[in-house]
C-alpha positions as CSV (number, residue, x, y, z in Angstrom):
1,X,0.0,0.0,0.0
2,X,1.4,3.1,-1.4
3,X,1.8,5.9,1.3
4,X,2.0,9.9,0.4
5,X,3.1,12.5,2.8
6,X,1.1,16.0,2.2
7,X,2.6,19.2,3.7
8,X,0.1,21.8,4.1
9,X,1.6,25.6,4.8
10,X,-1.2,27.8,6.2
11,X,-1.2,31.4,8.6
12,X,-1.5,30.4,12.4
13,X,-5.2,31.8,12.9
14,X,-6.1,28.5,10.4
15,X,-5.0,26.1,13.0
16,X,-8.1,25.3,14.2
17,X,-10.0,24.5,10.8
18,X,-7.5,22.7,9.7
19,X,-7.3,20.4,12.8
20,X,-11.0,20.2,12.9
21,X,-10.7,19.1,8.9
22,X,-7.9,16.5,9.8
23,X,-10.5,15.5,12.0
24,X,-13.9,15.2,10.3
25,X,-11.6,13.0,7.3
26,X,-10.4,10.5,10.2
27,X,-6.7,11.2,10.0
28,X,-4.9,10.3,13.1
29,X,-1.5,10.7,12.0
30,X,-0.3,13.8,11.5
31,X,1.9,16.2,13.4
32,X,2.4,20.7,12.9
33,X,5.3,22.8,13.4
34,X,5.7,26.9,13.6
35,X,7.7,28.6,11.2
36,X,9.2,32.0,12.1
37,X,6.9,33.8,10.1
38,X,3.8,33.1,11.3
39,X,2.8,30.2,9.6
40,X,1.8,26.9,10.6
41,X,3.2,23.6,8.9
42,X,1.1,20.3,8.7
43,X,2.6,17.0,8.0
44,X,-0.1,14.1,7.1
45,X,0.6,11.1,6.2
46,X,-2.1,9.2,3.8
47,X,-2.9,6.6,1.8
48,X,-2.7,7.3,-1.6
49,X,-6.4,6.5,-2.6
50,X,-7.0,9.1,0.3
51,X,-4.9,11.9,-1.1
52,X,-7.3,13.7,-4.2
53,X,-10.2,14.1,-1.8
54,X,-8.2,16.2,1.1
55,X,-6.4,17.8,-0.7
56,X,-9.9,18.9,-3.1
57,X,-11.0,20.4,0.1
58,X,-7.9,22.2,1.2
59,X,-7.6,24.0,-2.4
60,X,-11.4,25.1,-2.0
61,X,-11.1,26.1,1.3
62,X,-7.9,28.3,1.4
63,X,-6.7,28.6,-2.4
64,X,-7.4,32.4,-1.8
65,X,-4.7,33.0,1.0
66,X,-1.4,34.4,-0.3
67,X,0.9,32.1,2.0
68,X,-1.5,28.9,1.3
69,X,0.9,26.2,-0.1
70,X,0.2,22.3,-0.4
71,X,3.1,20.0,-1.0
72,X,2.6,15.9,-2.2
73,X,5.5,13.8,-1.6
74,X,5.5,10.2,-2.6
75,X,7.0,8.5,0.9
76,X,8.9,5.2,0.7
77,X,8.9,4.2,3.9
78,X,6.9,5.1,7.4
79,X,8.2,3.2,10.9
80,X,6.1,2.8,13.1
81,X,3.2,2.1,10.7
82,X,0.3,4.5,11.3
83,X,-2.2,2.8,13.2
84,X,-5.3,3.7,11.1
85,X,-3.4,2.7,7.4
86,X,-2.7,-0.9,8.8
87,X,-6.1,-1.2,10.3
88,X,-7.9,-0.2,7.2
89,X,-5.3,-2.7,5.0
90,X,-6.6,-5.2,6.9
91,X,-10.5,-4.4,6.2
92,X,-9.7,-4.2,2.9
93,X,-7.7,-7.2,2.3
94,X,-10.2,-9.4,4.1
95,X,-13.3,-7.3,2.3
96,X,-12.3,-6.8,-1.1
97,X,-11.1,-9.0,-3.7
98,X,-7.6,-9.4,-4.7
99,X,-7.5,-7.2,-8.4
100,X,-8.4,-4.1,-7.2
101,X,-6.8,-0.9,-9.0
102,X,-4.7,1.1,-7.0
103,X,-5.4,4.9,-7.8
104,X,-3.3,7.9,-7.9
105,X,-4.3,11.5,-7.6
106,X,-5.2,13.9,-10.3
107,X,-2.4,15.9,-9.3
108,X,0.5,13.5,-9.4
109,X,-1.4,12.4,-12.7
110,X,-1.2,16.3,-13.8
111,X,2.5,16.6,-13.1
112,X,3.4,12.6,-14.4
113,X,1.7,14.0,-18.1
114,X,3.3,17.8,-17.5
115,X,7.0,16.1,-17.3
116,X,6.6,13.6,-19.9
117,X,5.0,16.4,-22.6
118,X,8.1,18.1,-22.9
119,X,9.7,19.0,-26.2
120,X,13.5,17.8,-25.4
121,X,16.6,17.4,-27.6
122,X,16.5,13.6,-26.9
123,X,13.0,13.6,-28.0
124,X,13.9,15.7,-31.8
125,X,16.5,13.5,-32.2
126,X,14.7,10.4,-31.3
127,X,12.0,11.6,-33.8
128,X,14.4,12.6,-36.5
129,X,16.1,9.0,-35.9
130,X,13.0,7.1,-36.1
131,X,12.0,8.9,-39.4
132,X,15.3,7.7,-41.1
């Protein structure tokens, strides 16, 4: 099960609607920190079939703030497991059947497509290559 870490940079006066967010979603693992200019950082850890919906609601909720920033990181590795990720691998594994699709978000899609559309060197002479 794929796991994504999403940073969220918000002003400090946004703490509590962003805690009370984390909360009505059912995320238990996260963690904030202060930066020295008034901000407030949140780390989340997610699944990755979890990580297009939150972070929907964070872009319609706060998109309009100047110092609003939302970072996705794929994460390779998590110790100690988050409680809630292995209990719900569990409920799926003994729910669901084995082929089910494992689905990124539209964002990582977005950028995947964004860095693969580029018009390179490589790419003209591959063309011009492939036309001789």
């Amino acid at each position: 099960m794929a796991l994504r870490l999403l940073e969220i940079i918000l002003p400090e006066e946004h703490f509590n609607d962003v805690a009370e967010l984390l909360k009505q979603h059912g995320v238990t693992d996260y963690w904030q920190t202060c930066s020295c200019e008034s901000k407030i950082i949140f780390k989340i850890i997610l699944q990755d079939e979890r990580t297009e919906e939150l972070t929907d609601q964070f872009e319609r909720k706060y998109n309009y703030l100047d110092d609003f920033r939302l970072i996705l990181f794929p994460l390779e590795a998590s110790y100690p497991r988050p409680e809630q990720i292995e209990r719900e691998s569990a409920e799926s594994f003994a729910d669901k059947p084995q082929s089910t699709s494992i689905r990124v978000s539209r964002q990582e899609l977005y950028n995947d497509i964004f860095d693969s559309s580029k018009l390179t060197k490589v790419f003209l002479i591959m063309v011009f290559l492939s036309t001789i």
